[in-house]
C-alpha positions as CSV (number, residue, x, y, z in Angstrom):
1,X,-5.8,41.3,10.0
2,X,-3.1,42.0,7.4
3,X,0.3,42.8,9.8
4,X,-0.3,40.2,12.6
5,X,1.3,37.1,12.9
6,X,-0.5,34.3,12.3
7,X,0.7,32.7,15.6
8,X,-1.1,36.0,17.0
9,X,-4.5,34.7,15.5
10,X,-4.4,31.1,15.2
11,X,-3.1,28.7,18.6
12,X,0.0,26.9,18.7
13,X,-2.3,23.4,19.1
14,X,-4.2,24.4,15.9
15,X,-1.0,25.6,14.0
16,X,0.8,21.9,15.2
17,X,-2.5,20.3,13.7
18,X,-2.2,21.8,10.3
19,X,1.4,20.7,10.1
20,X,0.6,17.5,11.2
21,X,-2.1,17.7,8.1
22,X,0.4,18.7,5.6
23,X,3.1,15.5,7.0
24,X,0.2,12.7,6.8
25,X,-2.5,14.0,4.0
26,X,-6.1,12.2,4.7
27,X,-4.5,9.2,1.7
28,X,-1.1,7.1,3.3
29,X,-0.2,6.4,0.1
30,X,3.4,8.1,-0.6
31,X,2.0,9.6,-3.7
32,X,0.2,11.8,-2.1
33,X,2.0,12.9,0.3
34,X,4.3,16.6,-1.0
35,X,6.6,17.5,1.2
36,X,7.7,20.6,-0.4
37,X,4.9,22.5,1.4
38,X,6.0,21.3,4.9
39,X,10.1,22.0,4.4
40,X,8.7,25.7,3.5
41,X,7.6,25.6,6.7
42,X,10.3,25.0,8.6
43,X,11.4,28.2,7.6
44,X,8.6,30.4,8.5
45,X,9.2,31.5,12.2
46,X,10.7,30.1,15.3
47,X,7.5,29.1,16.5
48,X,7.4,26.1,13.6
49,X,10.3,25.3,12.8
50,X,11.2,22.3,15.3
51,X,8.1,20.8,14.8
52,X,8.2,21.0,10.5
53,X,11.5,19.5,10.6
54,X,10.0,16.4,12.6
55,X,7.5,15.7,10.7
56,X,9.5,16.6,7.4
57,X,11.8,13.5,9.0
58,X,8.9,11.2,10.3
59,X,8.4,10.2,6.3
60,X,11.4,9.8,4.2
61,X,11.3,9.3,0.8
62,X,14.5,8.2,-1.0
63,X,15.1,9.9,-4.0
64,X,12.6,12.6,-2.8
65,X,11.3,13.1,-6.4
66,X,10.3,9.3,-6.5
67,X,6.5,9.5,-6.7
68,X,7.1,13.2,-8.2
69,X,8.8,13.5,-11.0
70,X,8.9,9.5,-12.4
71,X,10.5,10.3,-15.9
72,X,13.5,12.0,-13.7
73,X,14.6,8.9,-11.8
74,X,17.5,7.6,-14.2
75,X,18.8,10.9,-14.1
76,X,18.7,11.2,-9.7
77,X,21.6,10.9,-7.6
78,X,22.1,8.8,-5.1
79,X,20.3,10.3,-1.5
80,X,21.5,7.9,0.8
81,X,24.5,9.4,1.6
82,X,23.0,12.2,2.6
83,X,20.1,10.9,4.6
84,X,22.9,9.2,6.7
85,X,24.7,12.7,7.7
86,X,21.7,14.3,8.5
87,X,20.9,11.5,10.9
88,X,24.2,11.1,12.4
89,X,24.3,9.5,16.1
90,X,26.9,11.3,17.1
91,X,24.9,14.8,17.1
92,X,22.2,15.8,19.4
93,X,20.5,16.8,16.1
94,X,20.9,13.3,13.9
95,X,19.8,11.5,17.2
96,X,16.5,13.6,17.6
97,X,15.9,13.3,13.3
98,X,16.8,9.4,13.7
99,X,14.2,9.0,16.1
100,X,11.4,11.1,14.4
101,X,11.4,8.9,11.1
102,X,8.5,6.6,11.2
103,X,8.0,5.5,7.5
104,X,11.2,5.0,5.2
105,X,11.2,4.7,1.4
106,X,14.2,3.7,-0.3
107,X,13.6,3.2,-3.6
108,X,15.9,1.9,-6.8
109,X,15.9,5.0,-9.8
110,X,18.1,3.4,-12.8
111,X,20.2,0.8,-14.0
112,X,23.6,2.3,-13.4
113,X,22.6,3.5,-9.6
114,X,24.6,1.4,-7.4
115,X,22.7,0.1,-4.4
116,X,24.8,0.3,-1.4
117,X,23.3,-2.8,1.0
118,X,25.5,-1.7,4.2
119,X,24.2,1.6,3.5
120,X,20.5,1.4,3.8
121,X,21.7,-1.6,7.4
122,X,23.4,1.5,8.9
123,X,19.9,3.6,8.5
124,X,17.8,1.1,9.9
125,X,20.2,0.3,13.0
126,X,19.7,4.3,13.4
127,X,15.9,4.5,13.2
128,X,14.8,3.1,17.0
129,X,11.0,4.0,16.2
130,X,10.9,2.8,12.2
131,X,7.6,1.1,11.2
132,X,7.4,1.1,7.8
133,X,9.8,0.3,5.0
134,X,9.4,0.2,1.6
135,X,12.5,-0.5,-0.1
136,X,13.9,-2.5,-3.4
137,X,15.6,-6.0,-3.3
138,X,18.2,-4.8,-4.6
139,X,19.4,-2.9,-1.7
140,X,18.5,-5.2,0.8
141,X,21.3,-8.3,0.0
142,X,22.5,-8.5,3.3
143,X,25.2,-10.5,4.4
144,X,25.4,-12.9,7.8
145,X,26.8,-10.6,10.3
146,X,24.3,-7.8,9.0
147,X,21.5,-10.0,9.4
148,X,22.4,-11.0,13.2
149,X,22.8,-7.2,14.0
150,X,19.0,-6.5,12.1
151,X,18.0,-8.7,14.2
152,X,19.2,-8.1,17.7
153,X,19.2,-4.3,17.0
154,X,16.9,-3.3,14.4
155,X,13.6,-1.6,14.2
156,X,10.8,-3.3,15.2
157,X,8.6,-3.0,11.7
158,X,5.0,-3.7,11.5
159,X,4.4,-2.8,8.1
160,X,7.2,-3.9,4.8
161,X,6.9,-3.4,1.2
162,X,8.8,-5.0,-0.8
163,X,9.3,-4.2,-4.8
164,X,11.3,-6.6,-7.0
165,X,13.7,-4.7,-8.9
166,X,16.8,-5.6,-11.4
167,X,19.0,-7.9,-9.4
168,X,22.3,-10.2,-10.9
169,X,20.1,-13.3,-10.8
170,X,16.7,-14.3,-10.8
171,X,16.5,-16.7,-8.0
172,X,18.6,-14.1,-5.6
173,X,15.3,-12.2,-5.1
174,X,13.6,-15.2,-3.6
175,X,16.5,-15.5,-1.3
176,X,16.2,-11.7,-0.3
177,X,12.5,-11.6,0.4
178,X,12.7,-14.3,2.7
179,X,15.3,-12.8,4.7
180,X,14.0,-9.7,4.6
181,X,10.8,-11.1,5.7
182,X,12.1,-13.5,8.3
183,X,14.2,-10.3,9.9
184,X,10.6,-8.8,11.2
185,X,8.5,-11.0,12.9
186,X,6.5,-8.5,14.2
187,X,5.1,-7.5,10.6
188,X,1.2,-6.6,10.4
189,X,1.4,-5.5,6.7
190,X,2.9,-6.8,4.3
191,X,3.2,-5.9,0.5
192,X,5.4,-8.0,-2.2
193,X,5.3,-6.2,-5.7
194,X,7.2,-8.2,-8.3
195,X,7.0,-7.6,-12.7
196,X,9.1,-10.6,-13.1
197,X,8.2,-13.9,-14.4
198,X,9.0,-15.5,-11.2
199,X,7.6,-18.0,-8.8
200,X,6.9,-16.7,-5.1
201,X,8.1,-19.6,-3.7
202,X,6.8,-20.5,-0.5
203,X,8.8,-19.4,3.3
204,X,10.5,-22.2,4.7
205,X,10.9,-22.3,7.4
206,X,7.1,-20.9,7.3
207,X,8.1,-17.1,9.5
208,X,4.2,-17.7,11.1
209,X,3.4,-13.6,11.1
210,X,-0.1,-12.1,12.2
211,X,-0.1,-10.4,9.5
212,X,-3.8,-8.2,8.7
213,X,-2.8,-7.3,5.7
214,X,-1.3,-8.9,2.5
215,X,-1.0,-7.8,-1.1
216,X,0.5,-9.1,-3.8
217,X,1.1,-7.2,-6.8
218,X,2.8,-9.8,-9.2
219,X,1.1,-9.9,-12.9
220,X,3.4,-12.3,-14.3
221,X,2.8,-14.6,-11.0
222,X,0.5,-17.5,-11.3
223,X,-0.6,-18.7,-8.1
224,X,-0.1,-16.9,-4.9
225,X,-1.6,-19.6,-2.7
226,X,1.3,-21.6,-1.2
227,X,3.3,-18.7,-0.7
228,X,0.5,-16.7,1.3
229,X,-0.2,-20.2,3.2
230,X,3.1,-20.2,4.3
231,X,3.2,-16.1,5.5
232,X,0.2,-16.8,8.2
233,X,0.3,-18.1,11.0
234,X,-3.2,-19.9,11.7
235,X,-3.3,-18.7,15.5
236,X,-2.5,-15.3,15.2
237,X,-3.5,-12.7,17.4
238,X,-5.0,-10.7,15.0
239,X,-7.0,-11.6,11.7
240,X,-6.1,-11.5,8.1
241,X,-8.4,-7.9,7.2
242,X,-7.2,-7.3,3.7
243,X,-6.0,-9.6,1.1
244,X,-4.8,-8.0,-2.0
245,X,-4.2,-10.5,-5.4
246,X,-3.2,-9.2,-8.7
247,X,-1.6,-11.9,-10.1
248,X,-2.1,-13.5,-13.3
249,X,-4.2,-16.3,-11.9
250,X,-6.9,-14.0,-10.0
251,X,-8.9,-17.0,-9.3
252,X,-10.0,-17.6,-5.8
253,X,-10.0,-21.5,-6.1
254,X,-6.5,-21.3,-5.8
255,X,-7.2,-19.4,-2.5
256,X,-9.8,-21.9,-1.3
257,X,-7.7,-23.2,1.6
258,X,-6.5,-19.5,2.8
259,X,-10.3,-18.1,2.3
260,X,-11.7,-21.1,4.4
261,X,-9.3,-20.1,7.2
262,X,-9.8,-16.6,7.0
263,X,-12.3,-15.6,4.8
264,X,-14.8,-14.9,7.6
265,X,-12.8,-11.9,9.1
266,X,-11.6,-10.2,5.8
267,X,-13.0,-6.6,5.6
268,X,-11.3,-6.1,1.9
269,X,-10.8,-8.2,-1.3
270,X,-9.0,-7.3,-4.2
271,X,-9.2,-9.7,-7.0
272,X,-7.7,-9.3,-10.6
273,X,-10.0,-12.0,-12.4
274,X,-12.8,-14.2,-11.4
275,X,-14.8,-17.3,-12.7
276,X,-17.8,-17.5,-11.7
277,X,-18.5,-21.3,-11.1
278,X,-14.9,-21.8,-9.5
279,X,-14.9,-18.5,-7.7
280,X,-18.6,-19.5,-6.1
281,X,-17.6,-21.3,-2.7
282,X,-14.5,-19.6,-2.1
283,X,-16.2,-15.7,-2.1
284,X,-19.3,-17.2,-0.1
285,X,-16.4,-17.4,2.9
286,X,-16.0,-13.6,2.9
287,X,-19.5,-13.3,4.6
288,X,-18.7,-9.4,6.9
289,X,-17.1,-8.0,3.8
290,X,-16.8,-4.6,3.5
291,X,-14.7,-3.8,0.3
292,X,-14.4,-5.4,-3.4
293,X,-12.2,-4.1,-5.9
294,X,-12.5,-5.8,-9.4
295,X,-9.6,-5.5,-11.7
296,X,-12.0,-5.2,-14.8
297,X,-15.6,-3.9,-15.4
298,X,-17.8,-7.2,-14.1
299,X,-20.4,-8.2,-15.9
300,X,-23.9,-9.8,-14.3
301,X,-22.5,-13.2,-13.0
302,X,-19.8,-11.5,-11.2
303,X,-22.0,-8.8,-9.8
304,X,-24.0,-11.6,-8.6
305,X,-20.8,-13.3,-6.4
306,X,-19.7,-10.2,-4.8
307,X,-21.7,-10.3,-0.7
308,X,-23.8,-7.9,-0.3
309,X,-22.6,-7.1,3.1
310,X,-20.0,-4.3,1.1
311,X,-20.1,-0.6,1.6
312,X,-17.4,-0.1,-0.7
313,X,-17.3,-1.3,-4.2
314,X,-14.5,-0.7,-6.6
315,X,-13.8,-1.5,-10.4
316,X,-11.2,-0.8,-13.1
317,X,-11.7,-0.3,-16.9
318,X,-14.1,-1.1,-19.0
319,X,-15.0,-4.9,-20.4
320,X,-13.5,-6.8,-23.0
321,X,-16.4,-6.5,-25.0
322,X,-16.3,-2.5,-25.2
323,X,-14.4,-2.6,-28.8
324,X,-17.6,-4.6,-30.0
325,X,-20.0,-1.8,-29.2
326,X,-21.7,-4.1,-26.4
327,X,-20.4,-2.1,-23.2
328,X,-23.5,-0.5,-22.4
329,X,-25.4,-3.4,-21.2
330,X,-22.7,-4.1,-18.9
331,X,-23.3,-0.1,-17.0
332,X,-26.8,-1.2,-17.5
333,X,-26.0,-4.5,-15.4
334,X,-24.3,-2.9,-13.0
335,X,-27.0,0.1,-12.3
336,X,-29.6,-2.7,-12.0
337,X,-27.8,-4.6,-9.6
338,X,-26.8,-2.2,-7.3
339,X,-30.3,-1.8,-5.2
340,X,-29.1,-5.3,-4.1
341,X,-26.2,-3.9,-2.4
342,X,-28.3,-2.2,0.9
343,X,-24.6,-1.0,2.3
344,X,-22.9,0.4,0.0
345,X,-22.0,4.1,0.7
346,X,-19.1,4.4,-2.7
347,X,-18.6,3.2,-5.9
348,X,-15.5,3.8,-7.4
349,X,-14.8,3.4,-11.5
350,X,-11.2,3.9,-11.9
351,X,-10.4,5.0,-15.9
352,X,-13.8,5.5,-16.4
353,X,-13.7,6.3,-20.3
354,X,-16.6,9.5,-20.1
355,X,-18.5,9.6,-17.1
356,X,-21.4,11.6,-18.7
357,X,-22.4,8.9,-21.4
358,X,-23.8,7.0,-18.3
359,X,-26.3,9.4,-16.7
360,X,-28.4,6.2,-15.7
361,X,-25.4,5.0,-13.4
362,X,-25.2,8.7,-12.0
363,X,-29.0,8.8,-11.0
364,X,-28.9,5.4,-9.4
365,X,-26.2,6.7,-7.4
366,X,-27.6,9.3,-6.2
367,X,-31.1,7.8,-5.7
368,X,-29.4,5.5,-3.4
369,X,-27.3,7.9,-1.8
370,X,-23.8,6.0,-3.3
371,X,-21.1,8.2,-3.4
372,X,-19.8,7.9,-7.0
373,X,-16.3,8.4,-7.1
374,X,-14.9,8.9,-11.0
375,X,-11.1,8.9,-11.4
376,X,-8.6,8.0,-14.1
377,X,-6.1,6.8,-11.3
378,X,-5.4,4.2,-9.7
379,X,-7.5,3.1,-7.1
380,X,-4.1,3.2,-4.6
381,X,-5.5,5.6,-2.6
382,X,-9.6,4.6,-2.2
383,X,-8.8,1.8,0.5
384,X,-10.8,2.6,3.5
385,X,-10.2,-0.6,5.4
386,X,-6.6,-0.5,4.3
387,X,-5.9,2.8,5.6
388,X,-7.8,2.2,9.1
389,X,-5.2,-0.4,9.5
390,X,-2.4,1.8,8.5
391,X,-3.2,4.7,10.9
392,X,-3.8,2.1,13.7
393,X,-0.2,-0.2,13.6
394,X,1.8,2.7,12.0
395,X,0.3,5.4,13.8
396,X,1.4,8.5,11.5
């Protein structure tokens, strides 16, 4: 076959499917998603090269080398600028880029990198079909008459992310979120990362979304409760699916009220930390389960809280008690308990220290057809339930 064009061999509906592939990889998660690959193949033939650049533009990361190449980002130049010209409104070209970007990623790289609010407005008044942003606080401190025109003329997001970054003062990033929050209504997902020692105060006046999704990422965070309370609106349209909580107070009692309202719809639950005898009556709510992730290796009481209705079951690290020699009887607790869990279909150890010191855990696996799924990264990426959502509301 060497000499023939591969348009020759392979259809135009297949080759359009393998681009498609290479723009939105099996994982949503930006990380792995390499655009290199696809902007190469804008430049293979005729034949490929509208269609690359359209999905090259339907997700836009800001600075491209953000997921990457971390250790570079003090050292990258500001994007923005650029983004903006290739999108300009007043081309035939910018118009047809502007409307192929579906995901936008705008995210702060250093200190000294100034972040240009009116900038990153201009964008999102250009991007009619935007419905996911991920973007920094710090570029987001919009004034009044930017706010009005976000809201009469903005994209209609369903999905926001939003990451706490350096800002003048501390309580300005409160003041941000919420009007970044309140400028979407029609948000479905919704994801507030924050390594500050700050309080997520709760939304008043409460923005009442249907959301399906929520995570908060926020270690330094106590209690998450009041400020989820007031995110949901209790007669959405749609339930609450996935509930994400890494916060320094990972117990579900503090989630009692939320859990007893929507507990019995959740399909994922990511918890940090657990008691056992506070954490009891609040799990019990989560009765069609379908995914636990654990933010440490569980020992025997915990194993014993998690329903049994999961096909997905994910852990991080090892227990406290590894230094002490005693960590074995915890891989034993876990390979004994899971015959108890008639559903599951994965196991996922995230920073599993050597997979082949537990052969008993691989054999169980196996016997009962889990897959087990060893990885020293994070477990981003592993969320079934989180990505069926993401493919249906986003649709990339």
């Amino acid at each position: 076959m060497s000499g023939i064009p591969i348009h020759a061999v392979l259809s135009p509906e297949l080759i359009l499917e393998i681009l498609d592939a290479l723009a939105v990889p099996l994982q949503f998660h930006e990380r792995s998603c390499d655009l290199s690959v696809l902007a190469a193949c804008t430049t293979v033939c005729k034949a490929w090269s509208a269609h690359a650049q359209r999905l090259l533009f339907r997700r836009v990361i800001l600075p491209n080398n953000f997921y990457r190449e971390p250790h570079a980002r003090g050292a990258t130049r500001d994007s923005l600028p650029s983004f903006l010209a290739a999108i300009d409104p007043e081309t035939e070209r910018g118009r047809w880029l502007a409307e192929s970007v579906v995901s936008f990623t705008l995210r702060h790289t250093g200190r000294g990198l100034t972040a240009d609010s009116a900038s990153l407005a201009t964008a999102l008044l250009r991007l009619p079909n935007l419905r996911h942003l991920d973007v920094t606080t710090i570029f987001c401190n919009f004034d009044p008459e930017t706010v009005a025109r976000l809201r009469e003329s903005g994209p209609r997001l369903v999905s926001l992310a939003i990451s706490k970054d350096f800002v003048p003062a501390m309580g300005q990033h409160t003041r941000i979120m919420h009007q970044l929050v309140a400028l979407f209504p029609s948000l479905r997902l919704l994801e507030i990362t924050s390594n500050l020692n700050e309080t997520l105060v709760p939304f008043d006046p409460p923005p009442n979304l249907s959301l399906v999704c929520a995570k908060f990422n926020v270690a330094l965070v106590e209690d998450i409760a009041p400020c989820l309370a007031s995110l949901l609106n209790p007669q959405a349209d749609a339930p609450l699916q996935v509930l994400w909580h890494k916060s320094r107070g990972g117990h579900p009692s503090v989630l009692d009220d939320v859990l007893r309202t929507h507990g019995l719809h959740l399909r994922s639950l990511a918890l940090k930390t657990l008691d056992p005898e506070d954490a009891s009556p609040a799990i019990a709510q989560c009765a069609v389960l379908e995914r636990f992730e654990y933010g440490r290796f569980p020992d025997a009481a915990i194993l014993a809280l998690i329903p049994r209705s999961i096909t997905a079951l994910a852990i991080c690290g090892v227990h406290t008690e590894n230094g002490n020699g005693h960590f074995e009887r915890y891989v034993d607790g876990l390979v004994q308990a899971l015959p108890t869990f008639p559903h599951l279909k994965a196991l996922t150890w995230s920073a599993c220290p050597q997979p082949v010191m537990f052969p008993a855990l691989e054999w169980m696996c196996s016997e009962r057809g889990i897959e087990l799924r060893i990885s020293a990264a994070e477990l981003t990426d592993d969320n079934a339930v989180e990505l069926d959502l993401r493919q249906k509301y986003i649709r990339i």
